[in-house]
C-alpha positions in Angstrom: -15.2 -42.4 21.3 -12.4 -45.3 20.7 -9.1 -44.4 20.1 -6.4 -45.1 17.4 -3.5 -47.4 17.5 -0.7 -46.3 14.9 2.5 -48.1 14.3 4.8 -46.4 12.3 8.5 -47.9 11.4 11.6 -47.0 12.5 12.1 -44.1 10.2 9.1 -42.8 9.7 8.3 -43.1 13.2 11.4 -40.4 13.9 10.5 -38.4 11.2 6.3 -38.3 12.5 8.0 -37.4 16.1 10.1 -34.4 14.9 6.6 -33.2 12.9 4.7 -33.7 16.1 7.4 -31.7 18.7 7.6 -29.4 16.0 3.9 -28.8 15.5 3.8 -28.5 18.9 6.3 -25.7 19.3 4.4 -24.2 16.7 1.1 -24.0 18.5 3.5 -22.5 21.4 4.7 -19.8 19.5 1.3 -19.0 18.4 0.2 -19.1 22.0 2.6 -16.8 23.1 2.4 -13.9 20.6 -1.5 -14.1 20.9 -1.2 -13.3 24.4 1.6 -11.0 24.6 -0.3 -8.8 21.6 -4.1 -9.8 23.4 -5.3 -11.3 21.0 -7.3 -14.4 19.6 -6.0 -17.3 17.5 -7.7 -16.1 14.3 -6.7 -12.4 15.1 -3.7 -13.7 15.5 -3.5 -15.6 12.2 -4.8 -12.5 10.7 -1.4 -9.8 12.1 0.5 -13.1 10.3 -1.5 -13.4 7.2 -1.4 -9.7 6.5 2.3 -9.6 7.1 2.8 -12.2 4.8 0.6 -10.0 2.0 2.6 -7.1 2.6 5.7 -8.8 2.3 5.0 -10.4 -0.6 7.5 -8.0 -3.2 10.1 -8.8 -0.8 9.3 -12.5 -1.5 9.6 -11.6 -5.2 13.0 -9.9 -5.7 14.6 -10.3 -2.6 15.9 -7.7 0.2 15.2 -4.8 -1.8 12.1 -5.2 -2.2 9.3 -3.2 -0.6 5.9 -3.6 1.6 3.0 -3.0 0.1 -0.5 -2.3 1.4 -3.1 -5.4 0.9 -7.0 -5.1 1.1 -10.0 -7.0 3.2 -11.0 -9.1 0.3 -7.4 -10.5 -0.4 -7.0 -11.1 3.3 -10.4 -12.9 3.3 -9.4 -14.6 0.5 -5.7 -15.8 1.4 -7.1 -16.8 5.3 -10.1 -18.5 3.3 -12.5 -16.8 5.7 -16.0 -14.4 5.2 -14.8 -10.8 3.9 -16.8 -9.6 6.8 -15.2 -11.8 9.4 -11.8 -10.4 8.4 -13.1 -7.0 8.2 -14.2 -6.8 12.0 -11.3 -8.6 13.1 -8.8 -6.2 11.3 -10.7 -3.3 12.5 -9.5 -4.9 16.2 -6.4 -4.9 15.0 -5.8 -1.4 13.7 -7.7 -0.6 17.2 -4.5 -2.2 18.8 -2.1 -0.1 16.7 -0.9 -3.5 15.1 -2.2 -2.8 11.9 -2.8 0.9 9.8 -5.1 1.4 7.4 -3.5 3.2 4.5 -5.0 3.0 1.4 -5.5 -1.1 2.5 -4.3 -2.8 5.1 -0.8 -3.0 6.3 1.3 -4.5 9.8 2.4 -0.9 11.8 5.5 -2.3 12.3 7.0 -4.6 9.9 10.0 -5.1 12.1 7.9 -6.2 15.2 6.4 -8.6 12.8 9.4 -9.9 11.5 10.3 -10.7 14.8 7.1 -12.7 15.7 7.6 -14.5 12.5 11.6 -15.5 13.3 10.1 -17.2 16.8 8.3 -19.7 15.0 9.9 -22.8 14.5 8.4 -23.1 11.0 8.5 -26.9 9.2 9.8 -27.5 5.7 9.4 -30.8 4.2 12.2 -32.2 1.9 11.2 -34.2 -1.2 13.4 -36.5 -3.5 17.2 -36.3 -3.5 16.9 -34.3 -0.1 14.8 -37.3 1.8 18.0 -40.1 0.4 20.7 -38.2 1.6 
């Protein structure tokens, strides 16, 4: 296997660096909530995707809005994985208390998931006047 020299310029070459220590905080964080909770990176990606489902009418209309229950087949769908691959690996998780199954799925505790979700150092990237400035 032969490796890959990259050059990257000044700018971009700071920019790729803060991506890469970023990313690589990221794949802490995941690290350490899938241990602390026992669990695997894709369970783990599933507590987060479901979250992120039930959250969603918060998303919409801000701090007032609610959590709603989510089902297999939109989980499947929104992790991009078999229906029956999420389906097993939710059942682990409402095994674990993490997530309840009332009338679809939904996190037990929102606000232990909100804070697994504030620990990651999540990356935005700026476009247009943002990037000149």
């Amino acid at each position: 296997m032969q490796s890959t020299i990259v050059s990257l310029t000044a700018k971009d070459g700071r920019n790729e660096a803060a991506q890469l220590v970023a990313l690589r905080s990221f794949f802490a964080s995941i690290d350490t909530m899938r241990v602390s909770l026992n669990l695997d990176v894709e369970e783990m990606l599933l507590y987060l995707g479901v979250g992120y489902l039930n959250t969603e009418r918060i998303q919409q209309i801000g701090s007032n809005g609610y959590i709603t229950s989510t089902n297999v087949s939109s989980v499947a769908d929104f992790m991009k994985i078999p229906k029956e691959t999420a389906r097993r690996k939710i059942k682990r998780l409402i095994a674990l208390g993490l997530i309840e199954n009332k009338r679809g799925v939904v996190v037990s505790d929102v606000s232990r998931w909100f804070a697994f979700v504030r620990q990651m150092p999540l990356c935005t990237h700026q476009t247009g006047d943002a990037e000149r400035r």
